[in-house]
N, C-alpha and C positions, 0 to 999 in steps of 0.2 A: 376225581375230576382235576384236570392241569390248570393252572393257574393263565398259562398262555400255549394255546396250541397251533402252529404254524403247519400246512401240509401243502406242498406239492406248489409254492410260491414262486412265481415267474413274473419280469417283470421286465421290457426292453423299452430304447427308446431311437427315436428316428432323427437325424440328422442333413445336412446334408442336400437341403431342401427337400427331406420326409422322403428320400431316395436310400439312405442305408440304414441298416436297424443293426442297433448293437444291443446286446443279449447283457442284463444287468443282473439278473437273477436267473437262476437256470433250472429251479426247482425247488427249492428250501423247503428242508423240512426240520423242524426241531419242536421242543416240549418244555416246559418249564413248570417244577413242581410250586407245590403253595409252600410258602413259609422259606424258601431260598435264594441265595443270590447265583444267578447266572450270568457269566462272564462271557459276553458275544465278540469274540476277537478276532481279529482280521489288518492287512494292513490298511492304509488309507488307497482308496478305491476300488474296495472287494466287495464293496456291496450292504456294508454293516447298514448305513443311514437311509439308505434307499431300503431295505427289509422295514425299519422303524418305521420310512415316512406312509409304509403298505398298510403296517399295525397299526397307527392314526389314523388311517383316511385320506391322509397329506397326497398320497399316490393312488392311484387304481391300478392294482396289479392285473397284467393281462389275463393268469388264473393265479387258479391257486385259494384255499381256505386260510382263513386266523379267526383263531376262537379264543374269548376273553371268559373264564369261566363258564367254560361248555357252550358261552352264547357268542353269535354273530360278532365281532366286533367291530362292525359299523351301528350294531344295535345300540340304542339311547343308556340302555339298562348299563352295558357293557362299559360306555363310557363313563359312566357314574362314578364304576371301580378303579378307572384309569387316573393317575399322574404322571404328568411328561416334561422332561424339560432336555429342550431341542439342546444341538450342538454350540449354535451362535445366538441364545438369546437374546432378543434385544425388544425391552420395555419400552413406554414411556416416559422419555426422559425428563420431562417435565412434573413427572410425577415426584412423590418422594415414595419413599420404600411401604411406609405405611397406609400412604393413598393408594398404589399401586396393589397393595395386597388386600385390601378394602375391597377394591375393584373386582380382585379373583373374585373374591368372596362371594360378594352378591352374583355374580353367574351360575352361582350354585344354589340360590335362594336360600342362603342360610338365614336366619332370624339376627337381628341386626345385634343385640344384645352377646349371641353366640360370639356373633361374626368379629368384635372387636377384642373379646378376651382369646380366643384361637388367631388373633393377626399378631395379639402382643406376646402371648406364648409359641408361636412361630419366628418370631425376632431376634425371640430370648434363644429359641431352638438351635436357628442355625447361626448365632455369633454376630448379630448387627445390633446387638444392644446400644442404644445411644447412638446409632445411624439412623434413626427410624423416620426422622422429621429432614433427611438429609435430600436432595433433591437428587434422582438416578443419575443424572450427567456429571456428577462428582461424583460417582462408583466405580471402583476398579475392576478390573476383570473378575478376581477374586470374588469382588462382594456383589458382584453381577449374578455371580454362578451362587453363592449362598441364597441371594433373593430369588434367583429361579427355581433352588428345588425348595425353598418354603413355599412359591406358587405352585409347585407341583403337590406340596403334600397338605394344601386347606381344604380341596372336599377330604378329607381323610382316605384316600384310597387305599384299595386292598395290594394292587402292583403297581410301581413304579417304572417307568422305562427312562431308563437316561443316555440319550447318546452324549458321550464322550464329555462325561462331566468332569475328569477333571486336566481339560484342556485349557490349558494357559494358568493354572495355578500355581502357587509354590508351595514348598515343601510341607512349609503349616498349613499352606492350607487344602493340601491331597491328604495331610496326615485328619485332619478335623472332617473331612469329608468321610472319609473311608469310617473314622471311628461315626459318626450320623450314621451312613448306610448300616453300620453292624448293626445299632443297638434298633433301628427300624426292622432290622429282621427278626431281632430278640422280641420286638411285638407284635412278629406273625406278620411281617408287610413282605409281600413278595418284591426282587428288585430283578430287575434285566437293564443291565447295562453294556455299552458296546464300548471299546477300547483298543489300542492299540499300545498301551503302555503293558508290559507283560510284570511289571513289579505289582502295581496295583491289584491284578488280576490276581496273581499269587496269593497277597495278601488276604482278598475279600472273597473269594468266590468259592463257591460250593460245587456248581458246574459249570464247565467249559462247551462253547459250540466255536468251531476253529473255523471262519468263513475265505473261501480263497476266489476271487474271478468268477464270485456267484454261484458258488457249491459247499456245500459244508463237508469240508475234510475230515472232521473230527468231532466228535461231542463225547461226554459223559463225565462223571463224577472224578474232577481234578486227583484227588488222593490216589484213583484208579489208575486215571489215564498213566499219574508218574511212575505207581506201583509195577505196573504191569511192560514201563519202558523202559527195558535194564539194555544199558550200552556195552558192558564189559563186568567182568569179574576180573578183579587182581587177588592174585593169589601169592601172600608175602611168606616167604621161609629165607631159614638160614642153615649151615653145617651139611651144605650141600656143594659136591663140586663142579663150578661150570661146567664140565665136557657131559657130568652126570645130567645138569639142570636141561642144556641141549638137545642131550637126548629123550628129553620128557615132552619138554614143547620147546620149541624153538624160539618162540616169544620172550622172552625176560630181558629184564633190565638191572643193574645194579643203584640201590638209592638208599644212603646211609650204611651201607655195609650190608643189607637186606639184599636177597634178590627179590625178585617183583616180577612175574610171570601174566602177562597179560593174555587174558580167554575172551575170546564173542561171548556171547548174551547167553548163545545154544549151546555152548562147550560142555563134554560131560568132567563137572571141574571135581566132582569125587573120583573119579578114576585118576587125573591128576593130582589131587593130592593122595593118593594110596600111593600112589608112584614115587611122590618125594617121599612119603615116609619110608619104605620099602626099602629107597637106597639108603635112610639113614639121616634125613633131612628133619628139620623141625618148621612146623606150620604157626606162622607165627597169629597170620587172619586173614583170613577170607573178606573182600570187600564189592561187593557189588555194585556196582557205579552206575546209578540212575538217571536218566533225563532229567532236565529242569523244564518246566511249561515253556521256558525259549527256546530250550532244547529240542523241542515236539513241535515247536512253532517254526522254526528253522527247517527242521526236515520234511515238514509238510510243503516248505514254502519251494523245497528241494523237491520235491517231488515222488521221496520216499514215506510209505506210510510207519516202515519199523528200521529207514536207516539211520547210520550217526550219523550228528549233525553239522551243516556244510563249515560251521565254523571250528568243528574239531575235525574234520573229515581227515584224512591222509590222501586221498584220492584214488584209493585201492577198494574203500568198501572197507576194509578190515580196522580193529579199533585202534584205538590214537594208541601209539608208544608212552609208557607212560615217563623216561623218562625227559617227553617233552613237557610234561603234566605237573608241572611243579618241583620237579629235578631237575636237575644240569639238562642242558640241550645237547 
């Protein structure tokens, strides 16, 4: 059973004095296992927040299914399992952190005795130690977003959904984040978060759903998607002679005394290098040069699903020269 099941999600909205309808979702479908972190990436206005505010309830999608461990998730049950902490949080600022999570608390009818040793080890959890008695309108963005997903994890739920938590933080505090999220999956907490930052993603995530103008371009398991996106083979030898190297493939570059033979992804690159040994060449490695998730993220955004990406592009389709790639230009 998935953790979170999404099928066939649509969802528009009218404008315009209710005269044009703009299509925000166009179908969505995706899956999320138990025990994973899922990385929902897209840029800003592809649709990530508006998918979320469908998973909440926040929105009624025109159709469309979302199932929260096999159940409804407008079901009571369903929500039990849910923690959520929106993109722009914003508490009572009158509150302090600790009245504030006091507050989560009893919405969930926890027993009051529970309720105050899970607010003080939530504190301590996400790094407001000694903020606790602090009043929210003296919180930073930072320790805004810390006190949102300690309100997201007091019922103890099983999935987490965070749209774009670590928007407006800094370095320490996306790096403190990111290590929370991990060590919540190390105890079996499912996470679905949406982002547009592709480092983070990289970092944390086990799978990828790539969202583009309300279509999912892409999903499945990051190591996969990279594995299986090869841009080029370079192929490095030496004690070979250019007019010989030319006639093998016409691609090559010279870079440190090396030549450097550049193949597509489909090249049959053992027939070439039989070739250079043949004439007397030596192979010095073979390197296959991979996508990076911005790499995939780019050429989706381009409009290819397997071409190089528009920031290395040459504009032919064929792969970068390499030595624009870190050699002399």
């Amino acid at each position: 059973m998935k953790a979170l099941e999404i099928k066939g999600l649509k969802k528009s909205f009218r404008s315009n004095f209710l005269i044009k309808k703009f299509n925000i979702l166009k179908g969505i479908d995706l899956d999320v296992e138990k025990g994973e972190i899922y990385g929902f990436l897209g840029p800003n206005g592809a649709g990530k927040t508006t998918t979320i505010k469908c998973i909440m309830g926040l929105l009624s999608p025109d159709s469309g299914e979302v199932r929260v461990d096999g159940l409804p998730a407008h079901a009571a049950a369903a929500r039990q399992r849910i923690g959520f902490l929106p993109e722009n949080p914003y508490f009572y600022d009158y509150l302090t952190a600790r009245e504030f999570l006091l507050f989560s608390a009893s919405l969930f009818n926890i027993p009051e005795k529970e309720m105050r040793d899970k607010v003080a080890a939530l504190i301590h959890r996400v790094g407001l130690s000694g903020h606790e008695d602090l009043k929210l309108r003296k919180f930073s963005k930072g320790m805004i977003q810390r006190l949102g997903l300690a309100q997201a994890l007091v019922n103890d739920p099983d999935l987490l959904i965070l749209d774009e938590p670590f928007s407006g933080l800094d370095p320490v505090g996306r790096k403190d984040l990111r290590l929370l999220i991990l060590a919540l999956r190390e105890q079996g907490k499912t996470v679905f978060f949406s982002s547009h930052i592709l480092q983070d993603m990289e970092l944390m995530a086990d799978r990828v759903g790539i969202i583009l103008a309300g279509t999912i371009r892409r999903q499945g398991k990051l190591s996969e998607l990279i594995a299986r996106s090869t841009q080029y083979v370079e192929v490095v030898c030496d004690r070979i002679a250019p007019k010989e190297l030319a006639r093998i493939h016409p691609d090559h570059a010279l870079r440190d005394n090396q030549s450097v033979l550049t193949l597509a992804g489909d090249a049959d690159v053992n027939l070439v290098v039989e070739s250079i040994i043949h004439s007397g060449g030596r192979i010095l490695a073979v390197n296959p040069v991979k996508m990076t998730l911005e790499d995939i993220f780019f050429s989706e955004m381009a409009g290819g699903a397997n071409g190089v990406p528009t920031s290395q592009s040459n504009g032919t389709g064929a792969p970068p020269n390499p030595s624009t790639l870190g050699g002399k230009p």
